[in-house]
Structures are given as structure tokens and as C-alpha cells.
ROVEX-364465 format. One record per residue: residue number from 1; residue in one letter; z negated, x negated, y negated of N, C-alpha, C, O in turn. Coordinates in nm, 2 decimals, always signed. Last residue first. Example, Ala and Ser with C-alpha at 12.3 -4.5 7.8 and 13.67 -1.06 7.14 Angstrom:
   seq   type       nz       nx       ny      caz      cax      cay       cz       cx       cy       oz       ox       oy
     2      s    -0.71    -1.28    +0.22    -0.71    -1.37    +0.11    -0.79    -1.29    +0.00    -0.80    -1.34    -0.11
     1      a    -0.78    -1.32    +0.57    -0.78    -1.23    +0.45    -0.78    -1.32    +0.33    -0.85    -1.42    +0.33
END
This chain:
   seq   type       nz       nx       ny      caz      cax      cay       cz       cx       cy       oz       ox       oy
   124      x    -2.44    -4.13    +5.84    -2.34    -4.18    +5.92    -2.28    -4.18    +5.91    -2.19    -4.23    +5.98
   123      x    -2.54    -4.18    +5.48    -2.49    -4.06    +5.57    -2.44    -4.17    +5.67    -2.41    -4.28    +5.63
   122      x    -2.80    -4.35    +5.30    -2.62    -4.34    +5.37    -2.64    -4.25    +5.48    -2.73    -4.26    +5.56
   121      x    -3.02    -4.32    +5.08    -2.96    -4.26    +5.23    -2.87    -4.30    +5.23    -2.82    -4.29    +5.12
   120      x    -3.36    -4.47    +4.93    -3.23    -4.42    +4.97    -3.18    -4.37    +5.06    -3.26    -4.35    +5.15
   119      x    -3.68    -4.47    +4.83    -3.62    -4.45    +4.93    -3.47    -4.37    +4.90    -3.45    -4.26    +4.86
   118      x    -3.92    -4.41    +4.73    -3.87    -4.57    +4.73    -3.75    -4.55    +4.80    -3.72    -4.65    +4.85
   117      x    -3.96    -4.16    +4.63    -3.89    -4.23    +4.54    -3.85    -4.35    +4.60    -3.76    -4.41    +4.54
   116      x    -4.11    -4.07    +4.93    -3.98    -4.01    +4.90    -3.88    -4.10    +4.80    -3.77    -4.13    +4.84
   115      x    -4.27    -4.30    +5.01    -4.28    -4.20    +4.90    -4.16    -4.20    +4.93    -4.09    -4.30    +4.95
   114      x    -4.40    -4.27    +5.40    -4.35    -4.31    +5.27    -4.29    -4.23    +5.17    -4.27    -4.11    +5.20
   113      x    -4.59    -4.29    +5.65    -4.60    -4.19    +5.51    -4.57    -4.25    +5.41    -4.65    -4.29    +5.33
   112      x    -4.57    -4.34    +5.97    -4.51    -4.42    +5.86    -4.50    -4.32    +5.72    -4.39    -4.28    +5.70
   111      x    -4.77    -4.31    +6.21    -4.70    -4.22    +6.16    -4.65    -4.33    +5.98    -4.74    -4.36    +5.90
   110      x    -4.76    -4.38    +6.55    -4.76    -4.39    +6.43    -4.69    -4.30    +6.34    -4.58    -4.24    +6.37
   109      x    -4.78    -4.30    +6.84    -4.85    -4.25    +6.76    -4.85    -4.32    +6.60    -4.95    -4.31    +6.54
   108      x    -4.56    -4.35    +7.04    -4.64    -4.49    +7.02    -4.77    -4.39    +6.91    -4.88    -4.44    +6.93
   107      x    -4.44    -4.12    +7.09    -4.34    -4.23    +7.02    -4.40    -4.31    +6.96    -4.36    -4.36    +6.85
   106      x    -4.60    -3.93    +7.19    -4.47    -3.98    +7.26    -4.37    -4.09    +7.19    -4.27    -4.14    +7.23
   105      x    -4.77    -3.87    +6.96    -4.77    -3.96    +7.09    -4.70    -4.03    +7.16    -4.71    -4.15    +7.20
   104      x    -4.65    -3.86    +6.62    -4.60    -3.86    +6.77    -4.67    -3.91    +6.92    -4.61    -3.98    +6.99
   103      x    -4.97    -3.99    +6.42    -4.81    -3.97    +6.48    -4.80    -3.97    +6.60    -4.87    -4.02    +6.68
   102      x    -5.19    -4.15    +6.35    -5.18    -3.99    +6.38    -5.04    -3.95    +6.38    -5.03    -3.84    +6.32
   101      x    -5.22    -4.39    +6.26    -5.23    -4.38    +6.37    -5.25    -4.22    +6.45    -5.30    -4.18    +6.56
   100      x    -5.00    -4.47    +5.99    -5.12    -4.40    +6.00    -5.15    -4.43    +6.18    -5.08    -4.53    +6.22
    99      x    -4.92    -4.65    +5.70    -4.93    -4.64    +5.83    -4.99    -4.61    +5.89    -5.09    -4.69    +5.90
    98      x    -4.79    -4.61    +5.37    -4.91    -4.67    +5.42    -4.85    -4.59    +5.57    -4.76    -4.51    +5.57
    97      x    -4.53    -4.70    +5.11    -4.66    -4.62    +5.14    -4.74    -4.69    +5.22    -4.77    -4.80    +5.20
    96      x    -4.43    -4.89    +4.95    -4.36    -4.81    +5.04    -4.45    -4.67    +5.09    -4.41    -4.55    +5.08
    95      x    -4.31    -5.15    +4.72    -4.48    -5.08    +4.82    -4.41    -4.93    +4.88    -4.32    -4.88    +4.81
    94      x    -4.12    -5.45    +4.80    -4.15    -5.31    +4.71    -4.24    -5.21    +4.81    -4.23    -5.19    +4.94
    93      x    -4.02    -5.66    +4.89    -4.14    -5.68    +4.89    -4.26    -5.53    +4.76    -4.37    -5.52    +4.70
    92      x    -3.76    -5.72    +4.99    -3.78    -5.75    +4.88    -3.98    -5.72    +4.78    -4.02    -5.74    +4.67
    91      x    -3.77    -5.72    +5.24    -3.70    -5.75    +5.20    -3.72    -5.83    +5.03    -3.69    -5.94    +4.98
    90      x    -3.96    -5.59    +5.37    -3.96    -5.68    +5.39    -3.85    -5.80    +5.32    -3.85    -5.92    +5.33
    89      x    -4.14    -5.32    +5.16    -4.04    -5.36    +5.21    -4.00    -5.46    +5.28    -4.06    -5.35    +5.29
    88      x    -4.45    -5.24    +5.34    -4.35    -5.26    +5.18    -4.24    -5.32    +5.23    -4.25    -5.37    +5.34
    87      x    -4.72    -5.02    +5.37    -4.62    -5.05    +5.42    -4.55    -5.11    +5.31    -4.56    -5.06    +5.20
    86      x    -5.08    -5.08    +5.43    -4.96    -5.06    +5.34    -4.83    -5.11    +5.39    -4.82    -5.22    +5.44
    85      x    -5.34    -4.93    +5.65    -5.24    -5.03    +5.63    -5.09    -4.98    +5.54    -5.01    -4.89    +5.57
    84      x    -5.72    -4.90    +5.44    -5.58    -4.85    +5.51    -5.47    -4.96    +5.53    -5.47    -5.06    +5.47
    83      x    -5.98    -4.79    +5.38    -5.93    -4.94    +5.43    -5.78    -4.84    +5.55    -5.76    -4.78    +5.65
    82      x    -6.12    -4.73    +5.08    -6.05    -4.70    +5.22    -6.00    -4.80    +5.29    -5.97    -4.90    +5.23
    81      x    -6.12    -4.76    +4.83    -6.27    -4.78    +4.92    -6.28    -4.67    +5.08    -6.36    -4.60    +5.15
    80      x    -5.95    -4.76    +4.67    -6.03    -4.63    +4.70    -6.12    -4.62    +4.79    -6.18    -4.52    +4.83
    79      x    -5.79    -5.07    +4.84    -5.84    -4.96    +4.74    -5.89    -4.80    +4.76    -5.86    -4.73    +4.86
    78      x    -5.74    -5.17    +5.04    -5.86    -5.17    +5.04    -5.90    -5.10    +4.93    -6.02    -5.07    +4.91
    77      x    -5.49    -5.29    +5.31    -5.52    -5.20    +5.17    -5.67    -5.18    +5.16    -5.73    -5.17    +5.27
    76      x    -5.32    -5.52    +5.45    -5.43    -5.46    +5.44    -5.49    -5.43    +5.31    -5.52    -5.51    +5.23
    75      x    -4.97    -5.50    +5.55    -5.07    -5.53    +5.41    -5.17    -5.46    +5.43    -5.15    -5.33    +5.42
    74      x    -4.66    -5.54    +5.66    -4.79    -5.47    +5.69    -4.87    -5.56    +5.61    -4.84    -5.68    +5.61
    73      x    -4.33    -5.51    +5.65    -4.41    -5.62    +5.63    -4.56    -5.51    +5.62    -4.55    -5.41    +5.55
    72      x    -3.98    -5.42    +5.78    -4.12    -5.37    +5.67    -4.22    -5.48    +5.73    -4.21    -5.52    +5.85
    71      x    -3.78    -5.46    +5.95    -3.76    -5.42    +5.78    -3.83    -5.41    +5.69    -3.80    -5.39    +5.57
    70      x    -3.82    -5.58    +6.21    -3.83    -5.68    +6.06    -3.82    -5.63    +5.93    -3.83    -5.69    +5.83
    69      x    -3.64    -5.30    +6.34    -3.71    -5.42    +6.35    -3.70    -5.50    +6.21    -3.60    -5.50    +6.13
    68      x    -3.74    -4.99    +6.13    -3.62    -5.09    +6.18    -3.67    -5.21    +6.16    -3.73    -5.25    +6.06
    67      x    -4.00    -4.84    +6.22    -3.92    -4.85    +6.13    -3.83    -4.96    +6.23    -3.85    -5.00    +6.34
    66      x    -4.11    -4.47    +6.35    -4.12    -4.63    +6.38    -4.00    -4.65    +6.27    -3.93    -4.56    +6.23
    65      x    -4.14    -4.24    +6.25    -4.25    -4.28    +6.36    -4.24    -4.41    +6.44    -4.31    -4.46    +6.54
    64      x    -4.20    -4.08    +5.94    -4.11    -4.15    +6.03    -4.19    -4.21    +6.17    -4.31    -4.23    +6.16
    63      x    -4.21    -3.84    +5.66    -4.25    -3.96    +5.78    -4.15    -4.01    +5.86    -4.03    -3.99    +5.85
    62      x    -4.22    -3.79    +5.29    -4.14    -3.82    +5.44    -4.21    -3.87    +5.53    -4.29    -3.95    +5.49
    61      x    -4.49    -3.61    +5.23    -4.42    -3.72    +5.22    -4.32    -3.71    +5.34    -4.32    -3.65    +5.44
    60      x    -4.66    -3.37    +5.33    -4.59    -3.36    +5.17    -4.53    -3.51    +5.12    -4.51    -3.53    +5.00
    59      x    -4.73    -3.33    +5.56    -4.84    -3.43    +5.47    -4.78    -3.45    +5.34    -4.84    -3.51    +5.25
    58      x    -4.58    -3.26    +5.76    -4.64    -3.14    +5.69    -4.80    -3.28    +5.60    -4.92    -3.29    +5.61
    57      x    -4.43    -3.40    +5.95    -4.58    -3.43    +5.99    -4.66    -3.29    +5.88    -4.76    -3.23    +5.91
    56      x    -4.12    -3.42    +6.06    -4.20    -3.35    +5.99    -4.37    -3.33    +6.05    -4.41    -3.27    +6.15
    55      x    -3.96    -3.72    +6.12    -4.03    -3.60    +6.16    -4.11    -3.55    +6.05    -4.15    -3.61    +5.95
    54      x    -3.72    -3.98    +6.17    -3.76    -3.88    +6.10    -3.84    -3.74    +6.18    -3.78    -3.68    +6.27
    53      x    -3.61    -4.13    +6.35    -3.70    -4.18    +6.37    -3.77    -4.05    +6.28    -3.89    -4.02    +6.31
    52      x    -3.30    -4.07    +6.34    -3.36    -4.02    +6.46    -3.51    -4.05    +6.45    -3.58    -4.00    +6.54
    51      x    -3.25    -4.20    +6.10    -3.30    -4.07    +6.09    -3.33    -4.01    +6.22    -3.39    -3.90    +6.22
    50      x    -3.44    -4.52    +6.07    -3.30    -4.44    +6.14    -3.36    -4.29    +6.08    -3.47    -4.27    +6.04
    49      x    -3.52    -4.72    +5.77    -3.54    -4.60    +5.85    -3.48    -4.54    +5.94    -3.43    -4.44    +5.88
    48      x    -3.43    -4.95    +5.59    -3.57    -4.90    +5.65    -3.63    -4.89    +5.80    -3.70    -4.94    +5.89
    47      x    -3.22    -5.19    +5.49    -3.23    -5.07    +5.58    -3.36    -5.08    +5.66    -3.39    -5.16    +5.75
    46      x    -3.19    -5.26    +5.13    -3.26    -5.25    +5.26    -3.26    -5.20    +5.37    -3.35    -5.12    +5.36
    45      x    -3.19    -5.16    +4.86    -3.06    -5.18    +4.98    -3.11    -5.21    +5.14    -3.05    -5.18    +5.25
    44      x    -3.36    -5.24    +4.68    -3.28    -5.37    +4.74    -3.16    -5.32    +4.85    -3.08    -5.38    +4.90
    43      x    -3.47    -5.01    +4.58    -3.50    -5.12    +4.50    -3.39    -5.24    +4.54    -3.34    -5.33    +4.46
    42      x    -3.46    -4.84    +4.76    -3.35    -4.81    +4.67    -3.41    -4.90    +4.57    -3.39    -4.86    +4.46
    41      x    -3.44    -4.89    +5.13    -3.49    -4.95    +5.02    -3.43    -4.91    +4.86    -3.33    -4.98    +4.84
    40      x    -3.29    -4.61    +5.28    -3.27    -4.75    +5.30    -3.42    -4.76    +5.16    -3.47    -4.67    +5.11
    39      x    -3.25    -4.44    +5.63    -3.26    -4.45    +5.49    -3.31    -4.58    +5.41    -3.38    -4.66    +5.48
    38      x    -2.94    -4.35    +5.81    -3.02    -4.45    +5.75    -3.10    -4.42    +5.59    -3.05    -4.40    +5.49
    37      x    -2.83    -4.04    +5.97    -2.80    -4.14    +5.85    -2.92    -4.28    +5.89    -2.96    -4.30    +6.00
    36      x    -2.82    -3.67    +5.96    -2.81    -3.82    +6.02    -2.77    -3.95    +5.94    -2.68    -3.96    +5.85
    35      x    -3.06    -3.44    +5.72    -2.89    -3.51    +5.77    -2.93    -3.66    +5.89    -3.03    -3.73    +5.89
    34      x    -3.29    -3.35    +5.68    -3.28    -3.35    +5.80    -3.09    -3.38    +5.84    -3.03    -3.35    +5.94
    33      x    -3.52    -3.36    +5.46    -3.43    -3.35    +5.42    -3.38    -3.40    +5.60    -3.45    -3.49    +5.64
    32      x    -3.78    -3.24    +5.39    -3.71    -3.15    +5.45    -3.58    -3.19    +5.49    -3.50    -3.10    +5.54
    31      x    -3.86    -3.48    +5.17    -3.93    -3.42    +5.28    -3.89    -3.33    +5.40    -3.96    -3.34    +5.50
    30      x    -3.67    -3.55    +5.02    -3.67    -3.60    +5.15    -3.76    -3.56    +5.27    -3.76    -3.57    +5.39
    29      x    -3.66    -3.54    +4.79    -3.61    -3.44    +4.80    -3.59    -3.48    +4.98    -3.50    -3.43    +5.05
    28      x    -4.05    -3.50    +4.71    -3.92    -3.59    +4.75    -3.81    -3.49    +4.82    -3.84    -3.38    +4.88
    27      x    -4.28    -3.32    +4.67    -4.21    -3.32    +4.51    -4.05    -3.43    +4.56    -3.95    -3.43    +4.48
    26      x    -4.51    -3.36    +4.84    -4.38    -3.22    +4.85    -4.32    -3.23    +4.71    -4.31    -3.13    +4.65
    25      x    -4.71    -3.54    +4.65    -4.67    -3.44    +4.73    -4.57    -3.34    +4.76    -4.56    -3.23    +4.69
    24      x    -4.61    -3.76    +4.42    -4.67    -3.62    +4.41    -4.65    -3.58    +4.56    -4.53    -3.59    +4.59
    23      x    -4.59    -4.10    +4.42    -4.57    -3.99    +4.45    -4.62    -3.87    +4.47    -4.71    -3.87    +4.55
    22      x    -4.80    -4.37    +4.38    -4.81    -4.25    +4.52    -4.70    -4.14    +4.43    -4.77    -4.09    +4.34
    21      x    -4.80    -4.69    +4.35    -4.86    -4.56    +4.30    -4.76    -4.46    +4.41    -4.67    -4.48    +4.50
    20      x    -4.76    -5.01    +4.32    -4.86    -4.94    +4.44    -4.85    -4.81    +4.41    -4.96    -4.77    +4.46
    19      x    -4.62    -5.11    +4.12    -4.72    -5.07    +4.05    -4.79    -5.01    +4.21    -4.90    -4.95    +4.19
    18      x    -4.38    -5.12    +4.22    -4.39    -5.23    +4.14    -4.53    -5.23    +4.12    -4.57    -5.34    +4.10
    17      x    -4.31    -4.85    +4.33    -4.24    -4.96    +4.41    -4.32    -5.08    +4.35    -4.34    -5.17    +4.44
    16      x    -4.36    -4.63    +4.21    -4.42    -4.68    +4.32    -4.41    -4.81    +4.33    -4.51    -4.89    +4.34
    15      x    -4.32    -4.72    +3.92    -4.47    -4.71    +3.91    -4.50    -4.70    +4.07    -4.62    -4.73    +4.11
    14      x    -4.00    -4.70    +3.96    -4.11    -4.84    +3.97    -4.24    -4.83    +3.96    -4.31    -4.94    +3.98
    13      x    -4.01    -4.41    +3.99    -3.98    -4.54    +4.15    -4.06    -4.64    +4.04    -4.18    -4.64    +4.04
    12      x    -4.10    -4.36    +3.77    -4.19    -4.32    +3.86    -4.12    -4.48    +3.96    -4.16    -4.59    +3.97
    11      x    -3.89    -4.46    +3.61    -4.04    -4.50    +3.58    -4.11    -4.44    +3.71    -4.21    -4.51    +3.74
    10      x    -3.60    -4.60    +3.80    -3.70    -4.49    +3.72    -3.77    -4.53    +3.70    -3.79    -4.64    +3.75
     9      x    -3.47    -4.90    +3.81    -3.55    -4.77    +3.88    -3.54    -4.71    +3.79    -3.49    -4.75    +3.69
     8      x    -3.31    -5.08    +3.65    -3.27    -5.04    +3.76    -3.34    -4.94    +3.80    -3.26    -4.85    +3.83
     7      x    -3.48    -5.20    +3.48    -3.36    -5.14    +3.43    -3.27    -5.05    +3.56    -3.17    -4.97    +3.55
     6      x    -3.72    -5.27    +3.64    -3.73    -5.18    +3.53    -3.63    -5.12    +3.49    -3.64    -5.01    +3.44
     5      x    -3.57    -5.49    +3.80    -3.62    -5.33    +3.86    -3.64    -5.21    +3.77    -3.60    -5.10    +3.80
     4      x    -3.55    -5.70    +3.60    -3.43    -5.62    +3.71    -3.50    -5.48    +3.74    -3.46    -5.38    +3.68
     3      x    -3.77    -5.74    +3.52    -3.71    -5.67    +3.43    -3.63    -5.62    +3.51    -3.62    -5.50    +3.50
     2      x    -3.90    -5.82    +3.75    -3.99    -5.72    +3.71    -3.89    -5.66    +3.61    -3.91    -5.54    +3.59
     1      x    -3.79    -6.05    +3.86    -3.78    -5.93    +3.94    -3.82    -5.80    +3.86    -3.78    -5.69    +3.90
END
């Protein structure tokens, strides 16, 4: 998996996707990005994300406020001497970001803060 991906990502996407690493803030072209669609895994194709589930939280990552049943797998994070939950693909098992409990009320309160790089789109 490790040579496939390397020829296949970028060095940043695989330094997220392969390597746990974060994305710059406000640097995805996804943060604002507000078409109808799916957004998917750009390691596997994956389908993540609806774009009805998309919001603007102002945290300089895409959010979202629920993912598509079975598409992501939850991992307790412990680095930086935080104890956070990591989100990754379910599919193919690439790091995604992390899962907050400061989202939407009205839509359970999660807030899903994924890097912009792991992340594809198909238009509806």
C-alpha cells in the first residue's frame, strides 16, 4: 500500500493520509467550497461525505456534521498529550482528521475536521 499511494498522492496528501499530519489551515480549496456533490477518499474513492452534511465552523478545515454510514472508522488519539478521536477512512484505512463534540446542535453536535488533502468531489 505504501508504494501505491506514494506514486499516487502528493507528498503532503500522503504525509496526511500515511503519516497522521495536518494540513495548514485555510490552505484546502474545500474550505469555502459550497457545490452539491459527495466528497470522497482521494486515496481509495471512497464515499465520505454528502455536501448537505457540509458547514462552515471557521477552524480553517472543511467540516461536516455526520459522515456516510460505515465510511469512517474512529481511533483513540493520544498524541500531543490530548486525547482526541481520529477519523480514517473505513475503507482503506487513510487518517482523515479528528471528531469534535462542538458542532451543529441541531445535527447531534459533531463536528468532523477533515484535511482538505484527503479529500475528493463528484459533482451531483
Amino acid at each position: 500500500m505504501e508504494e501505491k499511494w506514494k506514486r499516487k498522492l502528493t507528498k503532503v496528501q500522503y504525509r496526511v493520509l500515511a503519516e497522521k499530519g495536518t494540513e495548514i489551515p485555510f490552505t484546502s480549496k474545500f474550505v469555502k467550497h459550497s457545490e452539491k456533490g459527495k466528497y470522497i477518499c482521494v486515496a481509495c474513492g471512497n464515499v465520505l461525505f454528502d455536501s448537505e452534511t457540509k458547514f462552515n465552523s471557521y477552524c480553517g478545515w472543511p467540516s461536516f456534521w455526520d459522515a456516510k454510514k460505515g465510511a469512517v472508522k474512529f481511533h483513540t488519539d493520544k498524541s500531543f498529550f490530548i486525547k482526541r478521536t481520529e477519523v480514517v477512512c473505513a475503507k482503506c484505512g487513510g487518517h482523515l482528521g479528528h471528531v469534535f463534540n462542538d458542532g451543529p446542535k441541531e445535527h447531534g453536535g459533531k463536528r468532523f475536521c477533515i484535511n482538505g488533502v484527503a479529500l475528493g468531489f463528484k459533482k451531483k
